[in-house]
N, C-alpha and C positions, 0 to 999 in steps of 0.2 A: 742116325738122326742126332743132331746134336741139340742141345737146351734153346736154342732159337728158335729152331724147327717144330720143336716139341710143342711150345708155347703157343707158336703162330698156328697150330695145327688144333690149338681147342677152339672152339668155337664160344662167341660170346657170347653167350646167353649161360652157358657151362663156364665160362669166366669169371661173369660174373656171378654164379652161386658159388663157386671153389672160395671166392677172394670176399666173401659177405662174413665181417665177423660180428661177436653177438656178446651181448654182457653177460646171457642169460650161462650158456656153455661156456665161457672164462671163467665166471663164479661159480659154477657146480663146480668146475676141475677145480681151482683153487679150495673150494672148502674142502673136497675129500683131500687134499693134501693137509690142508691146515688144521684139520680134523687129527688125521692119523699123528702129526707133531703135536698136537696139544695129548692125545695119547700116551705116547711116550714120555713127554714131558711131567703127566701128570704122575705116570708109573716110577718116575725118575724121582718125582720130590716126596711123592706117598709111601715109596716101600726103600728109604734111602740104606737100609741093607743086600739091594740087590740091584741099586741103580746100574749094573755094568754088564747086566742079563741084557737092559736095553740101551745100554749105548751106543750098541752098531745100527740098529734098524733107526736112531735118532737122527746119530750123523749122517747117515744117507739121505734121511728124510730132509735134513737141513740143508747138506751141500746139493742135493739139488733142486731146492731155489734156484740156483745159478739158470736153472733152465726155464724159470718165469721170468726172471730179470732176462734172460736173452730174447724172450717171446718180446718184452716189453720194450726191448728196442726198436723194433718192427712195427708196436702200436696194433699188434697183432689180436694179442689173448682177448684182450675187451673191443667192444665198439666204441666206449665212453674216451677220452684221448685221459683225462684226469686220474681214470682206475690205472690205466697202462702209463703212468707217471708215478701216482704213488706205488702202484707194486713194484712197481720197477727200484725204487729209492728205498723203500721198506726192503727188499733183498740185497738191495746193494749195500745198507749199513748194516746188516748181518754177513755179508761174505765177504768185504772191504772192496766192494765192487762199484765205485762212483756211478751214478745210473746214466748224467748226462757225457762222462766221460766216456765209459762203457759204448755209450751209444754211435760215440763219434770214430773209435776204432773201431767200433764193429762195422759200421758202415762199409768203411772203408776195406776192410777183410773181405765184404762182400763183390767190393768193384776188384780188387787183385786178388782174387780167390787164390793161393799156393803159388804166386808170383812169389820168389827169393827176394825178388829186389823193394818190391812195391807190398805187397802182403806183411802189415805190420803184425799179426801173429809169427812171420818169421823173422823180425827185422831184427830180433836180440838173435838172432843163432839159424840154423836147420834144426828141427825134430833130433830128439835122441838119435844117436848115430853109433851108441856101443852101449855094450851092458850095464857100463857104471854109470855113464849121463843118461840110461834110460832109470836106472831105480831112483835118483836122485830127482830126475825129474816127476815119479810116481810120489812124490813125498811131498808136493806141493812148495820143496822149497822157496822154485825159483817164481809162482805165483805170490807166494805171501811178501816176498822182497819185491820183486817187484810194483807191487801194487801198493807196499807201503812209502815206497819210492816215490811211487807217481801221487798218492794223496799229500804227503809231507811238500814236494815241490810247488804243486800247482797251490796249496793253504801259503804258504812265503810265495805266490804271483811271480814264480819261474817257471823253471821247464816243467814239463807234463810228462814226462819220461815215467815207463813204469811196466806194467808187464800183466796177465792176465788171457796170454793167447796159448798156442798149442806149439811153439815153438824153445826158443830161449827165453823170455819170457823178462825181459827187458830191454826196451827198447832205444835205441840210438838216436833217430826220427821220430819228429813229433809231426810231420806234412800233413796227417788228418787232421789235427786239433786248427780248424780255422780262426783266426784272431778275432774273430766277430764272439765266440763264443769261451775268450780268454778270463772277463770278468764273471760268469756261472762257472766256469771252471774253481775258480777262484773260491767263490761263495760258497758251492757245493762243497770242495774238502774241507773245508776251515768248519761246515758245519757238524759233519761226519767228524774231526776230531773233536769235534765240542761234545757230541753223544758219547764217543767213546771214554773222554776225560770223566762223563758224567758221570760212566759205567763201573769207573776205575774207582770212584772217587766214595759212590755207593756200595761198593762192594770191599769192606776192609778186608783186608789178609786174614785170612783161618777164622773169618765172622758167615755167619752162615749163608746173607748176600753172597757173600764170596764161593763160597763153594757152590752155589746153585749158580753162577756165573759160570763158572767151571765145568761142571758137569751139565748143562743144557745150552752152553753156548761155545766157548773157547776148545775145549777138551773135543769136542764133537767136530766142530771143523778140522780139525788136525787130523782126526778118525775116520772122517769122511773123503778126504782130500783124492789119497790114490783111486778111488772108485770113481772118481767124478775125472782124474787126470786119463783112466784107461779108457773112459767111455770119450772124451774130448779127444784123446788121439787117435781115434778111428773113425772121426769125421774126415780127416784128411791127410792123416798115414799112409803112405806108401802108393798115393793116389801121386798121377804124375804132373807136375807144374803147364798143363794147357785151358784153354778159354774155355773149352766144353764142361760147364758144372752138371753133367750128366757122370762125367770122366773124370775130375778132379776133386768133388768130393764123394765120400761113400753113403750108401745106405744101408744102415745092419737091419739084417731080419729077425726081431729080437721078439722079444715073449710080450705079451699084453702086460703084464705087472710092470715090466724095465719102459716098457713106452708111456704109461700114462705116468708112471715115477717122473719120467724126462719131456713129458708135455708134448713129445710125439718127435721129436728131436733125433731120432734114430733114423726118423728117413731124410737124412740132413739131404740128398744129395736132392729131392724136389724141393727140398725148402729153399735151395740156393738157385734154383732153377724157376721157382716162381714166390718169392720172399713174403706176396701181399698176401699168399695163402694163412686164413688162419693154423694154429695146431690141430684144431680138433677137425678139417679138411683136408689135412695129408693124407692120413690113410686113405682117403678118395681120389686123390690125386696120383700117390702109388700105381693105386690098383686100375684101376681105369683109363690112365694114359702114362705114368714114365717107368713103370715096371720091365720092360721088353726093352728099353732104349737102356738101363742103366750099365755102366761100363767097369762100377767098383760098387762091391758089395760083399757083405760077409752074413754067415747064417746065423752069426750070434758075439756077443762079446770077446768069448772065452777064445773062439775058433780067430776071430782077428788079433787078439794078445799070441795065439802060439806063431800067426804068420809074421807079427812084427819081432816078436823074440829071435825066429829062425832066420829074419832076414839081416835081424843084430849080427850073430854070429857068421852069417856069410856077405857080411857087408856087402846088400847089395841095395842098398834105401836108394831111394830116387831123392 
């Protein structure tokens, strides 16, 4: 059965509760997130002799936002369209992640799911393909260039080129960015640099602004990066370029802590198979109708990192 089949096979009335979302379950998951970062954050500025105890469980907490700001392309996490706008923009000037730019490649990701040609997550390159463009890629290099690429262009009202997907991570083709939506283009990064100049501007060098910039924001995405690049490359790692998103992306079978961290994002391959699902409606969607049909999956992160290592050395990536 392939993701067509699957779909056409629930019945409406189970449709429509799968695809019913809620502001009520958006904002509980977001506060236990926002919660546990104010946490850290607070442990970070309180006990500035031992800020580095919690600098990993921060930057994790931080880079994955990236997985609200992905919900919020969708218009998913909230029922409200204004919550799933601002959270979405509030993660995006925290991860340099344009919310309406974001939204318009992601789209399009979702129509050429692991197309080479047309799938603008691959349009900068293929996926790591050897040892050394896979740690280089684990380092979030070629996102952070990328993406400052594409805000720096689209703020001067040129190309939108830029990067942010699961492949090379700069892209060539801008065919998603519709010219109807050139001037928000425009508006958004120019404002995103004005926040960040504001950042720069507050925060003087070796003044204590500064260092709390550092250690609760800058230093943390750096830190965070490769965890959020291994979990993103086993949405559609080694998964092979066909229409079937039962078959071309994967579902890891990950612990309760890694799924509600990623807003449920680990069973990507229903998410791409029916998208108006909310997050907190996957695991019911899983377990009750695409479990038995799925074609790639892995039992956990760790186990999908030693098949993509092994398939580095025997180069056999699809």
């Amino acid at each position: 059965m392939d993701h067509v089949a699957l779909i056409s096979s629930i019945p409406a009335p189970t449709k429509a509760h799968l695809t019913a979302r809620s502001d009520v379950a958006g904002l509980k998951h977001l506060l236990v997130h926002v919660s546990a970062l104010c946490l850290t954050s607070t442990g970070i500025v309180q006990w500035p002799d031992y800020w580095h105890w919690l600098l990993l469980p921060h930057a994790v907490l931080l880079i994955f936002l990236f997985a609200l700001s992905h919900e919020c392309t969708h218009f998913t996490p909230f029922r409200s369209r204004w919550l799933n706008v601002a959270c979405g923009h509030a993660a995006g000037v925290l991860l340099l992640l344009p919310f309406t730019w974001f939204r318009l490649f992601h789209l399009a990701h979702h129509q050429h799911t692991n197309d080479p040609l047309r799938d603008p997550e691959l349009a900068g390159g293929p996926r790591p393909c050897d040892p050394k463009s896979w740690l280089v890629y684990l380092t979030g290099w070629g996102y952070w260039r990328g993406m400052a690429e594409a805000v720096w262009a689209n703020a001067l009202g040129g190309g939108n080129d830029g990067g942010g997907g699961g492949g090379g991570e700069s892209f060539g083709s801008t065919s998603y960015l519709p010219r109807r939506h050139h001037a928000a283009l425009v508006r958004e990064a120019r404002c995103y640099l004005a926040v960040y100049a504001l950042a720069v501007l507050a925060a003087a060098p070796g003044g204590p602004a500064g260092v709390l910039l550092w250690r609760l924001w800058a230093l943390p995405l750096l830190v965070g990066q490769p965890f959020l690049r291994v979990f993103l490359l086993a949405e559609h790692g080694l998964c092979p370029p066909v229409r079937n998103m039962l078959e071309n992306s994967r579902t890891t079978l990950a612990g309760s802590l890694v799924r509600r961290l990623a807003w449920n994002m680990s069973f990507h391959a229903e998410h791409h198979a029916l998208p108006s699902v909310p997050f907190h409606r996957l695991p019911e969607l899983h377990a009750a109708w695409a479990a038995p049909h799925l074609k790639s999956t892995s039992a956990g992160y760790a186990e999908f990192t030693r098949e993509y290592a092994a398939s580095l050395l025997a180069h056999k990536l699809h």
